[in-house]
C-alpha positions in Angstrom: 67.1 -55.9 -5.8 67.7 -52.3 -6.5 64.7 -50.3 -8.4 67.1 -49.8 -11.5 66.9 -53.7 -11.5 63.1 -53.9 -11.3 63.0 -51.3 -14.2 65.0 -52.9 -16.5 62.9 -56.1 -15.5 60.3 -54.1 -16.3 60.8 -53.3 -19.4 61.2 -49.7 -18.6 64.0 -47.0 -19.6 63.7 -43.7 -18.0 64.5 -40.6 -20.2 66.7 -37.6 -20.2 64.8 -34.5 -18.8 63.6 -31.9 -21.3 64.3 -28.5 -19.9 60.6 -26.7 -19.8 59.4 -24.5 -21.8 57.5 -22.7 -19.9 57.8 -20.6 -16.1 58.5 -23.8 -13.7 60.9 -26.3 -12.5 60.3 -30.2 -13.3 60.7 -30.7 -9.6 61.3 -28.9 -6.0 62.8 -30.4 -2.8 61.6 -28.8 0.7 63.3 -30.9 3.5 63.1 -34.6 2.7 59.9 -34.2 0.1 59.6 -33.9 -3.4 57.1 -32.2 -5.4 57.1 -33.4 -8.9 55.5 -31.0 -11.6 53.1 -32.8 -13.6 53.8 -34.8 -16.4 52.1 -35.8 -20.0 52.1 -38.9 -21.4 54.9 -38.1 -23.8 57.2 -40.7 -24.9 60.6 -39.7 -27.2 59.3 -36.2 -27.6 55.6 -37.2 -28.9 52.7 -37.5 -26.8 51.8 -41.4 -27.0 48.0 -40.9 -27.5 45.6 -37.6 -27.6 42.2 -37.1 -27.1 39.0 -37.3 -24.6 38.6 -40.3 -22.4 34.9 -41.8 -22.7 35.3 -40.4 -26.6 38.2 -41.1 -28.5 39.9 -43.1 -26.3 39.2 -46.1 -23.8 39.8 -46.7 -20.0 42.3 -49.2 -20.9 43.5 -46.5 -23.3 44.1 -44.2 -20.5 45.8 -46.5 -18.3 48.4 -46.6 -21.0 48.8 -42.8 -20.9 48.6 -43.2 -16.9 51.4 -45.3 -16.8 53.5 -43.4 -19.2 53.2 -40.3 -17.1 54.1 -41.8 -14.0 57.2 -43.0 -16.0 58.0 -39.6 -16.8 57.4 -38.6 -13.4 60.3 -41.3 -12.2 62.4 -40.1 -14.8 61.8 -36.4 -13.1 62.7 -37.8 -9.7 65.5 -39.6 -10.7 66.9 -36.7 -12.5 66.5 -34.5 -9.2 67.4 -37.3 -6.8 70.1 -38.7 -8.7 69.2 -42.6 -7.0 65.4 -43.6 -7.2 67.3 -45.8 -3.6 66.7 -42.7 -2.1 62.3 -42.9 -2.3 61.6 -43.3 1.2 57.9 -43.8 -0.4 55.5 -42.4 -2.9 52.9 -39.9 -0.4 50.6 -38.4 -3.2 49.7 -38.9 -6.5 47.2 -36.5 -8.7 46.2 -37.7 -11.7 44.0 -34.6 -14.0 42.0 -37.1 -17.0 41.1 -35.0 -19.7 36.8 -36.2 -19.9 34.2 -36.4 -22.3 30.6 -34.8 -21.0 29.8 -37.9 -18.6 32.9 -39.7 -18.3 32.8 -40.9 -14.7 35.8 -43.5 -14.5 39.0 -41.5 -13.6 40.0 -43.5 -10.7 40.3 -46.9 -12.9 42.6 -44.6 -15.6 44.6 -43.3 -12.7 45.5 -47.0 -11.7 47.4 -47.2 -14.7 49.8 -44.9 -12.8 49.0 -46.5 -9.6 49.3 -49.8 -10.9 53.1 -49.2 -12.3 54.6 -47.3 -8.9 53.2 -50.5 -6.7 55.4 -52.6 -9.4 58.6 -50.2 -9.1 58.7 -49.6 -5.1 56.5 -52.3 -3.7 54.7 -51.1 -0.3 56.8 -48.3 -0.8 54.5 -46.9 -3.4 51.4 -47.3 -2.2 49.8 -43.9 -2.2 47.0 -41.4 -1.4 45.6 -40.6 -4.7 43.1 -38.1 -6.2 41.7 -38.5 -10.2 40.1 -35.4 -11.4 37.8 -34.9 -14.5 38.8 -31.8 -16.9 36.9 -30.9 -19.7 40.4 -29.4 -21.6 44.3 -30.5 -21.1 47.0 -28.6 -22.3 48.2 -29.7 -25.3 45.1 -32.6 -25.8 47.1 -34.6 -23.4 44.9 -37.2 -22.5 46.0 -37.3 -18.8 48.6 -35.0 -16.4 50.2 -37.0 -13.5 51.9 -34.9 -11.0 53.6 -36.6 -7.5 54.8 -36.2 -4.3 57.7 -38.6 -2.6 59.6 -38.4 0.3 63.1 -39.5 -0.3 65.8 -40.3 2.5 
C-alpha cells in the first residue's frame, strides 16, 4: 500500500504550500535529512482552534490541533520531496503547546501528532519526541509542530 493510499484511507488531503510570509524556508534538505519548519494547526487558511491549553481548550482539544500540524508538516515534506515513498523514517518530532499557568500535559497533546505519523508510515514513524510548554505562540496558535525525516 503506498502512503498516498493510507491517506486517502485516512481521510486525509494534503494541501498546497503557502509561500511564507516571513524570513524562512518551509523546509531544508542537508544529505538525506529533512528539517521541516514548524507548522500551526491551520486548516484552508484558518487556524482550526486558538487559545491556551488547560484554559480554553482541552487535551483532547489539542490533540486535534496536534494532528492538524503534523498534517501540514506532511503536506511540507511532500511538497519538498515530491513522494512521501521517499520517508526512510520520521527521526524527530517537536511539538511547542501553547500553556496555561500549570498546564503539565504536553506529552498527551503531542500524541495527537504522534498518534497520526504511526497511522501514515507505520514503524517507520515512530519517533524521538520532545513537548514543550510556552506561555505565548505566535499568532494564539494553540500548538507548533516542527519535524525531522530522513528520506531515501
Amino acid at each position: 500500500m503506498t502512503i498516498e493510499t493510507r491517506l486517502t484511507e485516512l481521510g486525509i488531503e494534503l494541501a498546497d504550500v503557502a509561500r511564507p510570509k516571513f524570513s524562512y524556508v518551509p523546509a531544508v534538505q542537508t544529505g538525506n535529512m529533512v528539517y521541516i519548519s514548524g507548522q500551526d494547526c491551520k486548516r484552508d487558511g484558518a487556524l482550526l482552534l486558538e487559545g491556551k491549553l488547560g484554559d480554553d481548550l482541552s487535551v483532547g482539544d489539542g490533540q486535534q490541533a496536534a494532528r492538524q500540524c503534523a498534517i501540514n508538516c506532511l503536506s511540507v515534506l511532500k511538497s519538498h520531496v515530491g513522494e512521501l515513498a521517499r520517508v526512510k523514517r520520521v527521526v524527530k518530532v517537536v511539538g511547542f503547546v501553547q500553556s496555561a499557568s500549570g498546564f503539565q500535559e504536553q506529552p498527551y497533546v503531542v500524541n495527537g501528532a504522534s498518534d497520526l505519523l504511526l497511522d501514515v508510515f507505520g514503524e517507520r514513524g515512530r519517533h524521538a519526541r520532545s513537548a514543550i510548554g510556552a506561555n505565548e505562540l505566535p499568532f494564539n496558535t494553540p500548538i507548533i509542530v516542527e519535524m525531522v525525516v530522513e528520506v531515501e
